[in-house]
C-alpha positions as CSV (number, residue, x, y, z in Angstrom):
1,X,-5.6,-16.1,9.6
2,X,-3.3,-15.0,6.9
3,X,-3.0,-11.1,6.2
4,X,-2.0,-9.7,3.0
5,X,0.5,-7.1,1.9
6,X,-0.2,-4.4,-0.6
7,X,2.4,-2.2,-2.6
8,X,1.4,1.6,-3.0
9,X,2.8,3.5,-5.6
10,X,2.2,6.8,-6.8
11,X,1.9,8.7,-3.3
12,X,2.3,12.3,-3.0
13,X,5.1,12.9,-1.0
14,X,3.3,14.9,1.6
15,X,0.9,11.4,2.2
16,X,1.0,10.4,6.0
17,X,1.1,6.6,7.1
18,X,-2.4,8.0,8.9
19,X,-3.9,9.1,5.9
20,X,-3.1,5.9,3.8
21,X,-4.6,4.0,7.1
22,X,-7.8,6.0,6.8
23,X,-8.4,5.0,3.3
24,X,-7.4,2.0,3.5
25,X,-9.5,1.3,6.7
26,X,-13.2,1.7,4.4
27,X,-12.2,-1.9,3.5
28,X,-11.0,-3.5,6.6
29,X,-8.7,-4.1,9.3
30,X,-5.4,-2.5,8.4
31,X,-2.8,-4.6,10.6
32,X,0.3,-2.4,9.5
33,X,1.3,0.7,7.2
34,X,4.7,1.5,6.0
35,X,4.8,5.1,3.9
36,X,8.6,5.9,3.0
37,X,9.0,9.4,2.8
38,X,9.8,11.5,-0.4
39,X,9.8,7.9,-2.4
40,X,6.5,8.0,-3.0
41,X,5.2,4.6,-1.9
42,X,4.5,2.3,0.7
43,X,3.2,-0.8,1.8
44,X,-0.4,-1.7,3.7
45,X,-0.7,-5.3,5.4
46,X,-4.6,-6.0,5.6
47,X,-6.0,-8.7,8.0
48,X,-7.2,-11.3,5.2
49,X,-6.3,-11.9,1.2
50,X,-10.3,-10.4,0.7
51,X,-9.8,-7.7,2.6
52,X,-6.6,-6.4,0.8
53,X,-8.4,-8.2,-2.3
54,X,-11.1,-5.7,-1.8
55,X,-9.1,-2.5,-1.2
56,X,-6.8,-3.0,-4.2
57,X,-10.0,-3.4,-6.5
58,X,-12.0,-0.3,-5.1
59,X,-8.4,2.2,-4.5
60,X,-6.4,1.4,-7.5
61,X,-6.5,4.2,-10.3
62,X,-8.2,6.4,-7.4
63,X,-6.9,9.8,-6.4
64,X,-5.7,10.1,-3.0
65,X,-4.5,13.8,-2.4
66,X,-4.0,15.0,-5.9
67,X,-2.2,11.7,-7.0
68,X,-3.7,8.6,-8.9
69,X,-2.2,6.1,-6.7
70,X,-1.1,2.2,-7.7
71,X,-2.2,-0.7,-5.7
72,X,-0.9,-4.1,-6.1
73,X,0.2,-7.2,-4.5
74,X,3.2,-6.8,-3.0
75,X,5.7,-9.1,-4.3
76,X,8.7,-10.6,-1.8
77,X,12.1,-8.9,-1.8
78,X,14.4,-9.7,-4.5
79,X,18.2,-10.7,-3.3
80,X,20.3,-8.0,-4.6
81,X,23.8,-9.1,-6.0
82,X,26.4,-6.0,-6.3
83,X,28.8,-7.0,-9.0
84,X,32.3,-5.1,-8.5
């Protein structure tokens, strides 16, 4: 089964990776969190593309500890190029 990544913007910088797991959670299995502290965002990877589907429709706009957080798709990594 393929899982789905989500971006999360918007975090207050006090958020915990458990926190954004228990919200997350109401709309099914949460296979990994990643919250990077004092940036403000993470990323949640949810068991299917409905589930994820489903949490980004009910959670984005909502407030989650004083902040109205983001949720989208995570898009892949770009390839950085450092010009000298």
């Amino acid at each position: 089964m393929k899982t789905s990544k989500l971006y999360v913007g918007n975090l207050n910088y006090r958020t915990t990776e458990d926190t954004v797991r228990g919200t997350f959670a109401q709309y099914g299995n949460v296979v990994s969190v990643r919250v990077f502290e004092g940036k403000g965002f993470g990323f949640v990877e949810m068991g299917t593309v409905e589930e994820a589907e489903a949490a980004k429709e009910a959670l984005n706009g909502t407030d989650l500890e004083g902040r109205n957080i983001r949720v989208d798709e995570a898009r892949p990594r770009q390839e950085r190029s450092y010009h000298r």
